[in-house]
SEFIZA-3560 file (N, C-alpha, C; in Angstrom, 3 decimals):
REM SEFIZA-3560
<numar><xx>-13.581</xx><yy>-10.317</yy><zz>0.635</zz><atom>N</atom></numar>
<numar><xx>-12.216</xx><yy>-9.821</yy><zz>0.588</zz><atom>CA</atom></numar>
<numar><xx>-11.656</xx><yy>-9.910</yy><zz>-0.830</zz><atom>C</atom></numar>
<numar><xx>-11.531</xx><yy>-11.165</yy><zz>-1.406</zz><atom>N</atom></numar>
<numar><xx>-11.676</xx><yy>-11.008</yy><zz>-2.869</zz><atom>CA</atom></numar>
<numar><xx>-12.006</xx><yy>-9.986</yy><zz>-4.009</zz><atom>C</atom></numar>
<numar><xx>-13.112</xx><yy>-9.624</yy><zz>-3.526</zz><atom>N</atom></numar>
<numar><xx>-13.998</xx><yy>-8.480</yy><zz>-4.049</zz><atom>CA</atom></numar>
<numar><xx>-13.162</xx><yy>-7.452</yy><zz>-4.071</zz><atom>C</atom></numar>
<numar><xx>-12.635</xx><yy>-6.953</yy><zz>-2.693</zz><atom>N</atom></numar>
<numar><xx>-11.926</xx><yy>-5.552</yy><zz>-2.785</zz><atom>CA</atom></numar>
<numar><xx>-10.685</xx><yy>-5.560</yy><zz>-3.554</zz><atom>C</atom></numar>
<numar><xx>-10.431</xx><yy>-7.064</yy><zz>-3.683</zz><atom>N</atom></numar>
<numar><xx>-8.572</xx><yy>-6.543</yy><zz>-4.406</zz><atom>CA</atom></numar>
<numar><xx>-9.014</xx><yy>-6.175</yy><zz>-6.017</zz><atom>C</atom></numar>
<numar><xx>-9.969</xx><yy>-6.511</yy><zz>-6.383</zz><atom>N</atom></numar>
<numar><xx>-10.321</xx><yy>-6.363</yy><zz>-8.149</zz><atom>CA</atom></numar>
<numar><xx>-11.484</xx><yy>-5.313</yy><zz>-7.859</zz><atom>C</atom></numar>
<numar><xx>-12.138</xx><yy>-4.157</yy><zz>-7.031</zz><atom>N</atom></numar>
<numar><xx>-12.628</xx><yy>-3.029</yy><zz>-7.236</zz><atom>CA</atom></numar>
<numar><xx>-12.274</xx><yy>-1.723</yy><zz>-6.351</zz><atom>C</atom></numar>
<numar><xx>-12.463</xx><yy>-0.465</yy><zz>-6.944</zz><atom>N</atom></numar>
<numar><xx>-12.297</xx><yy>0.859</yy><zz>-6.449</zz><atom>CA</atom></numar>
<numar><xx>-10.678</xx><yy>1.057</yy><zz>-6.723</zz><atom>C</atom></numar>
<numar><xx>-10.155</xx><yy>0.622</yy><zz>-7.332</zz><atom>N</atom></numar>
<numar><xx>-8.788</xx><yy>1.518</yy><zz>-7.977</zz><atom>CA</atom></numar>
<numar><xx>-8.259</xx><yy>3.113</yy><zz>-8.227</zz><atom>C</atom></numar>
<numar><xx>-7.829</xx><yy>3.112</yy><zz>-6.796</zz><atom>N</atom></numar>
<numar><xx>-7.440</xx><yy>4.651</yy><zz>-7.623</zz><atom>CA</atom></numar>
<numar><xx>-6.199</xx><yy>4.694</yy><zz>-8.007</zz><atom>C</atom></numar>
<numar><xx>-6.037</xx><yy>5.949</yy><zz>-8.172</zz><atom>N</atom></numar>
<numar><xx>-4.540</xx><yy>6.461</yy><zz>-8.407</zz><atom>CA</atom></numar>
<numar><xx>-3.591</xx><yy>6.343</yy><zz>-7.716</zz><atom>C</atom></numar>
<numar><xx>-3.639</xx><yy>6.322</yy><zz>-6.010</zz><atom>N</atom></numar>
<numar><xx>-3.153</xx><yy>5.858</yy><zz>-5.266</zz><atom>CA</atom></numar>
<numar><xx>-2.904</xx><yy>4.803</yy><zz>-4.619</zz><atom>C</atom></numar>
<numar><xx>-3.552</xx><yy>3.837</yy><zz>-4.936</zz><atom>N</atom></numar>
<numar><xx>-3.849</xx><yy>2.653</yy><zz>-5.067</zz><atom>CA</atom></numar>
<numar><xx>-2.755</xx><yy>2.041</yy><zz>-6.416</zz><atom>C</atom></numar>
<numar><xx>-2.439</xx><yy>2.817</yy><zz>-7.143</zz><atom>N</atom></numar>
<numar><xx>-1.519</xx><yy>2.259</yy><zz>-8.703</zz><atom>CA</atom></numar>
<numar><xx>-0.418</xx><yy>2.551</yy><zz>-8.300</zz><atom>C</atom></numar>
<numar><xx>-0.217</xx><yy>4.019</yy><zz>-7.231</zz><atom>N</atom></numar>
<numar><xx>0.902</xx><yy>4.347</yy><zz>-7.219</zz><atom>CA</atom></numar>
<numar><xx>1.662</xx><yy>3.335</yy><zz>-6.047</zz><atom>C</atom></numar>
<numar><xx>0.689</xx><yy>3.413</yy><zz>-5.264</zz><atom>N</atom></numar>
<numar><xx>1.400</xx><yy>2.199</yy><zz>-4.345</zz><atom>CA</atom></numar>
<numar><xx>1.964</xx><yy>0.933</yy><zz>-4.465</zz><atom>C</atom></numar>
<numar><xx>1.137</xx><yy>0.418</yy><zz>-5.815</zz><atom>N</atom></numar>
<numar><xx>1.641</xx><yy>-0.694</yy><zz>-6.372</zz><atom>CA</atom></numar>
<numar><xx>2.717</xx><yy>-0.654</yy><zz>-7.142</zz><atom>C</atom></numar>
<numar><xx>2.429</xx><yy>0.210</yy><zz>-8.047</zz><atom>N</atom></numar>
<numar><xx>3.960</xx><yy>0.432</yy><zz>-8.502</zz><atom>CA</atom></numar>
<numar><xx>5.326</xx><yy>0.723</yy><zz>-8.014</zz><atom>C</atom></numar>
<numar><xx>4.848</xx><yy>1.742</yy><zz>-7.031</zz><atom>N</atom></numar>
<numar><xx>6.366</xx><yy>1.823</yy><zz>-5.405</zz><atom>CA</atom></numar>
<numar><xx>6.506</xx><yy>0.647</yy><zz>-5.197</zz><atom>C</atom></numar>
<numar><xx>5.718</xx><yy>-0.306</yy><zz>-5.211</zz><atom>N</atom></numar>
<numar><xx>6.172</xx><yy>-1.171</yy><zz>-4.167</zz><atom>CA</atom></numar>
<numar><xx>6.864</xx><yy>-2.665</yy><zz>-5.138</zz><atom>C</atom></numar>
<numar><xx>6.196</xx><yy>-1.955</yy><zz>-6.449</zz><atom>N</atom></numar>
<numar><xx>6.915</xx><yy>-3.250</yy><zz>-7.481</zz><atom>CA</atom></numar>
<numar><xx>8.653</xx><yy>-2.918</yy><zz>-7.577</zz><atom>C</atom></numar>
<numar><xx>8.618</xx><yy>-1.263</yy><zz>-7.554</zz><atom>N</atom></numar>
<numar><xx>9.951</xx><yy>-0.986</yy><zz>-7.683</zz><atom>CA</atom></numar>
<numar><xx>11.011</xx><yy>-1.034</yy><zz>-6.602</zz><atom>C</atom></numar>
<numar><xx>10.196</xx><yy>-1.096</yy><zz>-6.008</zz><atom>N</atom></numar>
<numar><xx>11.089</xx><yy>-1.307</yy><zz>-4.697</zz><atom>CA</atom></numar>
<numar><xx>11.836</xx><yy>-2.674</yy><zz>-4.272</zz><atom>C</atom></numar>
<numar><xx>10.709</xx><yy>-3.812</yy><zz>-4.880</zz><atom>N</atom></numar>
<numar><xx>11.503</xx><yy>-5.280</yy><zz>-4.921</zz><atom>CA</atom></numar>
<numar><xx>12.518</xx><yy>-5.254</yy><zz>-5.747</zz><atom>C</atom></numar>
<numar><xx>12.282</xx><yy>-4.849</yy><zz>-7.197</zz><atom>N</atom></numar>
<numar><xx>12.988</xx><yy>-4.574</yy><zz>-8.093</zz><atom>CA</atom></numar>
<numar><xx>14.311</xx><yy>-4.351</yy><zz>-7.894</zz><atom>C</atom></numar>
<numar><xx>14.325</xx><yy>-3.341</yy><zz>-7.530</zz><atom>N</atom></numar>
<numar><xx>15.564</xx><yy>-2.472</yy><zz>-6.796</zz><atom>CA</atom></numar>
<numar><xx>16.182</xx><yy>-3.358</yy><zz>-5.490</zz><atom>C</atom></numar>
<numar><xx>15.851</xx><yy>-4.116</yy><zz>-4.956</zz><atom>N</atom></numar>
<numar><xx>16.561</xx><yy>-4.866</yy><zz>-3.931</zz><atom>CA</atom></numar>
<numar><xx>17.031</xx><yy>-5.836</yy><zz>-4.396</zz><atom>C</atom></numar>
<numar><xx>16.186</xx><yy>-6.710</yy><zz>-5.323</zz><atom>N</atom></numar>
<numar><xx>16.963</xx><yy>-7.580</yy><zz>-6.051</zz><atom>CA</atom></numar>
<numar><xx>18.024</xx><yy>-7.590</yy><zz>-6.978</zz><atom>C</atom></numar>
<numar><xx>17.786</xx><yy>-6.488</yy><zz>-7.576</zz><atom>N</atom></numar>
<numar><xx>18.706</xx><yy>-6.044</yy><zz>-8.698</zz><atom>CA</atom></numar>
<numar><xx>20.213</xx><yy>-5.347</yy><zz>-8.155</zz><atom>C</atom></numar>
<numar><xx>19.947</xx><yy>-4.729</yy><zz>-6.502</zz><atom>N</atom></numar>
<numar><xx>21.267</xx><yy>-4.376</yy><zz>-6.042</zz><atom>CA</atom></numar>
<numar><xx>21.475</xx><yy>-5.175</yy><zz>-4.967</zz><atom>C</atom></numar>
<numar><xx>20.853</xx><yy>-6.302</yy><zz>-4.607</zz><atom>N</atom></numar>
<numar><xx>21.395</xx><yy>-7.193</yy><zz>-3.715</zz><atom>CA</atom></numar>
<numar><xx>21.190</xx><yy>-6.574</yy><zz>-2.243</zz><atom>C</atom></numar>
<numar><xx>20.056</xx><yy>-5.676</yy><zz>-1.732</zz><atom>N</atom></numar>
<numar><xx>19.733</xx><yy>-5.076</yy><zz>-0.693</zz><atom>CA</atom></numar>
<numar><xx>18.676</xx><yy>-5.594</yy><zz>-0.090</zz><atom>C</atom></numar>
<numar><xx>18.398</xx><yy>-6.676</yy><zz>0.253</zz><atom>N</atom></numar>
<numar><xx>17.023</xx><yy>-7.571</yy><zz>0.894</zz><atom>CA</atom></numar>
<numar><xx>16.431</xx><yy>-6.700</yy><zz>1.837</zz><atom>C</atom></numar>
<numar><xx>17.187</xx><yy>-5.804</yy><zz>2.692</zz><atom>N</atom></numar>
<numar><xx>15.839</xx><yy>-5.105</yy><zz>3.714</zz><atom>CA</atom></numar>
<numar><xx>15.156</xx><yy>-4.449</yy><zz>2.966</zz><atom>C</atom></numar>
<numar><xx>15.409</xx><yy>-4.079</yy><zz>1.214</zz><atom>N</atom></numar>
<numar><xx>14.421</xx><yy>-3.415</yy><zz>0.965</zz><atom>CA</atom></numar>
<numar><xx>13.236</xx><yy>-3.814</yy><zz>0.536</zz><atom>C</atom></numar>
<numar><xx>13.035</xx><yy>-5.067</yy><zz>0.617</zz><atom>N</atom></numar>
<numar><xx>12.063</xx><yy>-5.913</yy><zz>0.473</zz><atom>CA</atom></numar>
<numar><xx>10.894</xx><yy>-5.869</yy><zz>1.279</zz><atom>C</atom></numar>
<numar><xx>11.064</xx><yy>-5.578</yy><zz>2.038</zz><atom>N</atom></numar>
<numar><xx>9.991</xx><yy>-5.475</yy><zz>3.191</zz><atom>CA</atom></numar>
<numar><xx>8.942</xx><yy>-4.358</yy><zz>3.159</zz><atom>C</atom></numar>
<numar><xx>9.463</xx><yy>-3.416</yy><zz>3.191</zz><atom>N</atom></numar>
<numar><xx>8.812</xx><yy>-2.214</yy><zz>2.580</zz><atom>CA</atom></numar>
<numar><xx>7.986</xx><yy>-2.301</yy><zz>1.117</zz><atom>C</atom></numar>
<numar><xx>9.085</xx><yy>-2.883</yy><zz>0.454</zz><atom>N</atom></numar>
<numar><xx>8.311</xx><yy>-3.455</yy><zz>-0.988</zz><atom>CA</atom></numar>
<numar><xx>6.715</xx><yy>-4.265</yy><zz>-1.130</zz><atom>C</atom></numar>
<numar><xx>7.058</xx><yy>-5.146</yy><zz>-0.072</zz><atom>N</atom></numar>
<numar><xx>6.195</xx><yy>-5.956</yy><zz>0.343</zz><atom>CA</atom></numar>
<numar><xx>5.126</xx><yy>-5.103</yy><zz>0.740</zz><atom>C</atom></numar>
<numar><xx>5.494</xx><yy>-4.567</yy><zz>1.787</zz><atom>N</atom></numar>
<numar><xx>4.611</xx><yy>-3.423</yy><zz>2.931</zz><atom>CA</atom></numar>
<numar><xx>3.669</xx><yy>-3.014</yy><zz>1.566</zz><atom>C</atom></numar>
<numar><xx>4.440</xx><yy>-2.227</yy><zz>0.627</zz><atom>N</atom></numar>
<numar><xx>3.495</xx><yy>-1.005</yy><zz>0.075</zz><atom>CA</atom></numar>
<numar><xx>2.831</xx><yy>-1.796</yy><zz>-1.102</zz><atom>C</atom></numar>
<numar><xx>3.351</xx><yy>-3.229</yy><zz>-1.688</zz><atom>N</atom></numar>
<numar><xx>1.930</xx><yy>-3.995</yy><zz>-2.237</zz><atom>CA</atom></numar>
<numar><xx>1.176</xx><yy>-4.404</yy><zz>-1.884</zz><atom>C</atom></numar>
<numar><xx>1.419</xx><yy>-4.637</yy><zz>-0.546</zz><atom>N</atom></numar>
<numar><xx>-0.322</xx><yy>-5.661</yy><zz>0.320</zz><atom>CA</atom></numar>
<numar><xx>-1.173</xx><yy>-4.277</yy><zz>0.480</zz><atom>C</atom></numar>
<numar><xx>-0.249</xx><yy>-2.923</yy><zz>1.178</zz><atom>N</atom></numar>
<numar><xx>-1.478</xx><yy>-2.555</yy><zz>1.485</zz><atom>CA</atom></numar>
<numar><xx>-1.993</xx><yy>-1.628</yy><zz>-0.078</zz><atom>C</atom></numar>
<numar><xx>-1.663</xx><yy>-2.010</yy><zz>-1.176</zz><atom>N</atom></numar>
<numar><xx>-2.218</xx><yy>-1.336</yy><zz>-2.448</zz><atom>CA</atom></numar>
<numar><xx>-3.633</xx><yy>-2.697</yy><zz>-2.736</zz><atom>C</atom></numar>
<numar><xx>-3.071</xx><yy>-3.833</yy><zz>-2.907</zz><atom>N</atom></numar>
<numar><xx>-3.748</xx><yy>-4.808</yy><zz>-3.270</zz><atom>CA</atom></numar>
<numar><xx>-5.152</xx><yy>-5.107</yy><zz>-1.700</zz><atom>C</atom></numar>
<numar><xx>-4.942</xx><yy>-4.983</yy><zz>-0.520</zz><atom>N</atom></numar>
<numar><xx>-6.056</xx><yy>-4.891</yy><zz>0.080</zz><atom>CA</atom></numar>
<numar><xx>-6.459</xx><yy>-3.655</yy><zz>0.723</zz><atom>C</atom></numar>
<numar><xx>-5.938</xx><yy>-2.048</yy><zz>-0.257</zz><atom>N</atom></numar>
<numar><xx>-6.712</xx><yy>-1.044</yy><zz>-0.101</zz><atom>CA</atom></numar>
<numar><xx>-6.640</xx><yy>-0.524</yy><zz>1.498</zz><atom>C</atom></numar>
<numar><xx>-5.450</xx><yy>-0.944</yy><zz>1.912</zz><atom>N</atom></numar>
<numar><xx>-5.369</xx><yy>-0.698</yy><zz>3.595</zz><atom>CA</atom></numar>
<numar><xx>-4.767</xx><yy>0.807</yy><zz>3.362</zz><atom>C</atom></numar>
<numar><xx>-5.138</xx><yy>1.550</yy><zz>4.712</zz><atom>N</atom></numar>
<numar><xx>-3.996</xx><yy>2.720</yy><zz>4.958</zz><atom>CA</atom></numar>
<numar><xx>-5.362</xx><yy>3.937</yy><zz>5.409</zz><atom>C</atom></numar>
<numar><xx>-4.565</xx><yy>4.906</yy><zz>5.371</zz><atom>N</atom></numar>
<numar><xx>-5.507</xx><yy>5.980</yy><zz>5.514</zz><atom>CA</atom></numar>
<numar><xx>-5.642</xx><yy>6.875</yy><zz>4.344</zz><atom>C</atom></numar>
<numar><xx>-7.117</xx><yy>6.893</yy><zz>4.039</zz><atom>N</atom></numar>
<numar><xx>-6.949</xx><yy>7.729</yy><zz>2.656</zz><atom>CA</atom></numar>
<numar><xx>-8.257</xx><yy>8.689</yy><zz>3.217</zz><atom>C</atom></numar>
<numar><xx>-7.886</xx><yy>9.914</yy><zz>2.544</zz><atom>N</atom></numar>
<numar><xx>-9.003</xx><yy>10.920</yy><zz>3.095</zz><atom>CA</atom></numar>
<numar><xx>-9.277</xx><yy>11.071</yy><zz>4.467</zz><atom>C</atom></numar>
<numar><xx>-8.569</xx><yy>11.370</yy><zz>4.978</zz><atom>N</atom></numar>
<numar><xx>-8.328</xx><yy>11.209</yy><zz>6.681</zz><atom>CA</atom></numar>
<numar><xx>-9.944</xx><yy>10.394</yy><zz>6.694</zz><atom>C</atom></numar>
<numar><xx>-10.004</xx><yy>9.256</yy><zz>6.615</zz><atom>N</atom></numar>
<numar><xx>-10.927</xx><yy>8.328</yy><zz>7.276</zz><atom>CA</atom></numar>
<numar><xx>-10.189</xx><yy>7.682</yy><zz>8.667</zz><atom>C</atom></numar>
<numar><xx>-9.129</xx><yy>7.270</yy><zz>8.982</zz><atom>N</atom></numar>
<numar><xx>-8.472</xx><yy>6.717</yy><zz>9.903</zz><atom>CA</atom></numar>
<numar><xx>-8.986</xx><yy>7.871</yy><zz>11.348</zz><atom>C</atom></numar>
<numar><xx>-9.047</xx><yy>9.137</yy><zz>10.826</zz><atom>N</atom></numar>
<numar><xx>-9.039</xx><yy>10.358</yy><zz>12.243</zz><atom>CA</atom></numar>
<numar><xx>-10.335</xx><yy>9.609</yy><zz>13.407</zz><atom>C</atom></numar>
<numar><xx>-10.098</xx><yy>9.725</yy><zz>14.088</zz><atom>N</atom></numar>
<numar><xx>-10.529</xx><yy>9.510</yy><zz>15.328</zz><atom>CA</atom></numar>
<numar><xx>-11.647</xx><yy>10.511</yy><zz>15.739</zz><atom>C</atom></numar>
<numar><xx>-13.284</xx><yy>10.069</yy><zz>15.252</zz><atom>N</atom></numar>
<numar><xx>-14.021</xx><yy>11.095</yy><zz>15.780</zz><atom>CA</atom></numar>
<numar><xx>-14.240</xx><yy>11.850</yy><zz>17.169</zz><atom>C</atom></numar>
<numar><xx>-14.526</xx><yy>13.056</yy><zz>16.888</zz><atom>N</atom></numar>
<numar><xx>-14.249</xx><yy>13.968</yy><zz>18.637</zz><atom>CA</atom></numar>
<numar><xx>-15.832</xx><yy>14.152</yy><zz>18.610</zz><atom>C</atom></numar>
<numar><xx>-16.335</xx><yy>13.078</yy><zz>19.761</zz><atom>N</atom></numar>
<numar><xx>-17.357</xx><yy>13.413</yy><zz>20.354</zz><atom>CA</atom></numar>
<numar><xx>-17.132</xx><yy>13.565</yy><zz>21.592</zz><atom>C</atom></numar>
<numar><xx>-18.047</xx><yy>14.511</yy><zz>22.193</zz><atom>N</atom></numar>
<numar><xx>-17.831</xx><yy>14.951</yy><zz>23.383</zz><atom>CA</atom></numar>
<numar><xx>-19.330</xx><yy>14.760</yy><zz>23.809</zz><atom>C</atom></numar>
<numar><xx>-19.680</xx><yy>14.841</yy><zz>24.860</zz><atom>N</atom></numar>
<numar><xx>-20.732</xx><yy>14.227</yy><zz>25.800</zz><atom>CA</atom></numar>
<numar><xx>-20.725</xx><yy>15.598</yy><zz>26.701</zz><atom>C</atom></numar>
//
């Protein structure tokens, strides 16, 4: 697990981190704490690479 937070970086992966730096930013700086959460939300899943990227998440259709 280690492993994944320091390889395969993309772009989306930066951008998420950065949304999500600005987003604390911005709650702290205007005194809006629910926006923290979200903030939160969109650095964990930058830093452990969670989410759906390249529709990998889709649900294969096998049929029998």
């Amino acid at each position: 697990m280690i492993h994944n937070l320091w390889t395969n970086w993309s772009v989306f992966r930066w951008v998420r981190l950065i949304f999500g730096g600005l987003m604390i930013f911005e709650a702290v700086s205007i005194s809006n704490y629910w926006l923290l959460i979200p903030g939160v939300i969109f650095i964990a899943i930058a830093l452990f690479n969670a989410g759906c990227e390249r529709n990998n998440c889709a649900v294969p259709n096998k049929r029998r």
